[in-house]
Steps between C-alpha positions, in 0.01 A plus 500: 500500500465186781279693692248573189360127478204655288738656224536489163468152347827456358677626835492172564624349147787761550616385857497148378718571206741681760495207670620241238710754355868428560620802347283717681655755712530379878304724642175486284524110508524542875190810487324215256526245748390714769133612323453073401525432878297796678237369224560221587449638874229737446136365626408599169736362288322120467200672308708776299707200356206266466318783265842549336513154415146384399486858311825618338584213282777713274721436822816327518475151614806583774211773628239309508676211693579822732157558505464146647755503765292785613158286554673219588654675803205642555262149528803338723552768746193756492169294400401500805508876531277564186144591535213296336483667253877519408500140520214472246636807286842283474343205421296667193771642370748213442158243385442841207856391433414152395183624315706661245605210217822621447598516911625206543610373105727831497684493863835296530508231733652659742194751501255248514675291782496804716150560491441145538685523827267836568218332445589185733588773760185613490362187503692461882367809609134467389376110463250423586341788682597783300477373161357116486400531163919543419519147228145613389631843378840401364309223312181724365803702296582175326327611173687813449789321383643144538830698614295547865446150529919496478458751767253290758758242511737764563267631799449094607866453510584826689267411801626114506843677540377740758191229663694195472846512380748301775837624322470833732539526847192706696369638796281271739271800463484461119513096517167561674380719255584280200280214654229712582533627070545134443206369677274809355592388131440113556127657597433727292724542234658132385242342331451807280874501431537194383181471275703834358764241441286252313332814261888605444571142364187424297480860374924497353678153581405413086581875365792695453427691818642151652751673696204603731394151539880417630578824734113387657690166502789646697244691732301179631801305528618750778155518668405121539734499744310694761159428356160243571642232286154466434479733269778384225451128600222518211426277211465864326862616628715212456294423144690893366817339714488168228392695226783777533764215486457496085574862484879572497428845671285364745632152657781655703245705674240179532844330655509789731163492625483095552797506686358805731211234522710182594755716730181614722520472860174277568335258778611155418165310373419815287888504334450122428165612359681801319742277347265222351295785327769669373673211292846485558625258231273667206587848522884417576459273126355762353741742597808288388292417168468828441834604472833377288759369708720834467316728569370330839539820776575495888148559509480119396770391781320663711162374409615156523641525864182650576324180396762273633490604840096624520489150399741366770288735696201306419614173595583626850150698531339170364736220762392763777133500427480152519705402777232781666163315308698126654 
């Protein structure tokens, strides 16, 4: 059975069951085990499980998260052993995935977080030589289904934890790597990002699709650490940052994102610059006008040091400049 990566379709659904099977016999849970990691082995295994999934949608979610493991293996340890062709045949196959409506709306999170992470490993492996028109395709499947927008910010947030994210220790090798990713997307690929951002917002922030508005919220917050401050420094971005503090779903992520904005590492005439445009003491009233007394969060502790000491912050930035301009 391990050996036969190109066997019957439910081979697989079968081994998987052995798997999570606790009752199972020993020895077939140990057999099952066996055939999930040869295919998971097997040079073939990253497109049998890729067709499986994009193809047999009667299986098992547990199956096809198997079927995952498999191509996720395969983009961190093998991409670079797959042809042209391969590459482009992978690639296909998981974007016919998202052209189906129901792809996305039907898988569990879990699902849909795993492919997220596929799709940011592939991202690693192939921007921007390979595939620089990456955002461009995950965006063009927008229409399908407002579900694949949930899954873009899925994709975005996968490759800031993979780019960007300093929680996890790594390699000088991959440090490099990350900045070279890094310094490719603040070419190429930012400014389309975040004017994907601003469509996200005007197109669901008033709707009951809100929820899209806030995860994109959530999403920009993490990248405006790392990005041209430039490009959310905008009359047009802080003006959805303002507006978003009426909504009750929305403010906690507009919180988010102006403290990401306040917090940013910056040369000192631009911060004091920053600062002034960004005004302090209006969008902290609004905030605390906004919201009854108990149900004020952390977030609003928190957003109040912010202000207190960026504006501490200010005052040294501002005695500094002008001792220099004396």
């Amino acid at each position: 059975m391990a050996g036969d990566v190109g066997g019957a379709c439910d081979e697989l659904e079968q081994a998987v069951l052995l798997c999570h099977d606790p009752t199972a016999a020993e020895a077939l849970r140990h057999h099952a085990h066996q055939y999930c990691e040869q295919l998971k082995q097997s040079a073939e295994g990253w497109l049998y499980c890729t067709e499986r999934f994009v193809q047999a949608a009667a299986y098992r979610d547990e199956t096809r998260f198997m079927c995952l493991q498999v191509i996720e293996f395969a983009v961190r340890n093998r991409h670079d052993q797959l042809d042209p062709q391969q590459v482009l045949k992978l690639r296909e196959l998981l974007l016919s995935w998202l052209r189906v409506p129901t792809s996305v709306q039907a898988s569990p999170p879990f699902i849909k977080n795993k492919m997220a992470l596929i799709f940011g490993l592939l991202f690693v492996a192939e921007f921007p030589a390979a595939w620089p028109t990456f955002f461009i395709d995950l965006k063009a499947v927008w229409d399908v289904s407002p579900h694949n927008i949930d899954f873009y910010l899925r994709v975005l947030m996968a490759i800031d934890v993979e780019v960007v994210d300093r929680d996890f220790l790594r390699s000088a090798l991959v440090l490099e790597r990350n900045s070279r990713l890094k310094d490719a997307m603040r070419e190429l690929a930012l400014p389309f990002i975040v004017n994907s951002w601003h469509d996200i917002f005007t197109a669901f922030a008033a709707t009951p699709l809100c929820a899209l508005a806030a995860d994109c919220l959530g999403v920009a917050a993490s990248y405006i650490s790392w990005i041209d401050i430039s490009l959310v420094a905008t009359e047009q971005f802080l003006t959805h940052l303002f507006v978003f503090m009426s909504s009750d779903s929305l403010r906690e992520g507009a919180v988010d994102c102006f403290i990401a904005l306040v917090s940013k590492g910056m040369d000192p005439v631009a911060k004091i610059e920053l600062l002034d445009s960004l005004n302090l003491i209006g969008f902290l009233q609004t905030y605390v006008s906004r919201r009854q007394p108990r149900n004020r969060s952390m977030r609003a502790t928190q957003l109040c040091g912010v202000c207190v000491w960026r504006g501490y912050e200010c005052m040294c930035l501002w005695c500094g400049r002008h001792r220099f301009l004396m």
